[in-house]
C-alpha positions as CSV (number, residue, x, y, z in Angstrom):
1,X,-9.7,23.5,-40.0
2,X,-7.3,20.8,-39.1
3,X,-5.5,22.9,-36.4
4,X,-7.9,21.9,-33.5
5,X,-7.9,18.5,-34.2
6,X,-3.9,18.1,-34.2
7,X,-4.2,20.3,-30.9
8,X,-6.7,17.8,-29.6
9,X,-4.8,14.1,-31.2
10,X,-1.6,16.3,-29.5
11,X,-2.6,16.8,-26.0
12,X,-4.2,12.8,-26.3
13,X,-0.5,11.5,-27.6
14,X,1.0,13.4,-24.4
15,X,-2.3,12.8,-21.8
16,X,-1.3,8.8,-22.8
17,X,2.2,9.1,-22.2
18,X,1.7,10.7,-19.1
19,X,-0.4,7.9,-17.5
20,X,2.0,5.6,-18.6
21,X,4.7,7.0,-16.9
22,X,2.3,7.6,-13.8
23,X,0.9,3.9,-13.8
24,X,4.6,2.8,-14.1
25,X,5.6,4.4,-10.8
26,X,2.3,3.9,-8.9
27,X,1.8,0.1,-9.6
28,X,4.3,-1.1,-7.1
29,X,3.1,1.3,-4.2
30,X,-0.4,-0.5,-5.4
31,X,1.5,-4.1,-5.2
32,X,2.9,-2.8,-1.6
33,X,0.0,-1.4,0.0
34,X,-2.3,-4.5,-1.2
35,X,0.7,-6.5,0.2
36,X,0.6,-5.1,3.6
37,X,-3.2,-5.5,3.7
38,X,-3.1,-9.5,3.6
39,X,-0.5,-9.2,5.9
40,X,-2.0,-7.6,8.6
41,X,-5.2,-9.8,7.8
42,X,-3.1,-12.4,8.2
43,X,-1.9,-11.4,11.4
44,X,-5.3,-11.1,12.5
45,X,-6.6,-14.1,11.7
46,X,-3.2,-15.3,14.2
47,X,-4.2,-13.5,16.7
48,X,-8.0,-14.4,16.6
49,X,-7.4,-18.5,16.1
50,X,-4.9,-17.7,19.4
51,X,-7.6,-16.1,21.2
52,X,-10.0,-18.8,20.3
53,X,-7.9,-21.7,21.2
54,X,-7.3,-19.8,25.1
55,X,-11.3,-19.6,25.1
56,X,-11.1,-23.3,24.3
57,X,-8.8,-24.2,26.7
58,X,-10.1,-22.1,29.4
59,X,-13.2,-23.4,28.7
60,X,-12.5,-27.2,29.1
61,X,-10.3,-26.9,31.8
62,X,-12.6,-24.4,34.5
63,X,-13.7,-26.8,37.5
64,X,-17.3,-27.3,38.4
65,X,-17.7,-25.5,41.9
66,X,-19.3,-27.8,44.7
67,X,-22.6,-26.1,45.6
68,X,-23.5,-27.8,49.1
C-alpha cells in the first residue's frame, strides 16, 4: 500500500532537484538574452532619434524654390 506513494514522493524529491539544477544554469542565459534585447532596443531608439534629427535638419534647412 505505501509502495506507490514513496515511488510517487520519490520521483517528486528527484523532479525538484532536477529543476533546480536546470533553473540554476538557465537563469543567466535568461539574464543574457533579456540583456541583449534592451540593448539592441536601445540601439534602435539611437538610430531612430538620428534619423529624426537629419529629417529635422533637412527639413529646416531645404530652400524655397523661386517660381517665376
Amino acid at each position: 500500500m505505501l509502495k506507490p506513494v514513496l515511488g510517487l514522493a520519490a520521483t517528486g524529491i528527484v523532479a525538484l532537484i532536477l529543476f533546480k539544477i536546470l533553473a540554476l544554469f538557465l537563469l543567466p542565459l535568461i539574464g543574457i538574452t533579456i540583456g541583449l534585447v534592451l540593448i539592441a532596443i536601445k540601439v534602435a531608439f539611437w538610430v531612430l532619434v538620428g534619423m529624426v534629427a537629419v529629417w529635422v535638419f533637412r527639413r529646416l534647412t531645404r530652400r524655397e524654390v523661386a517660381s517665376a
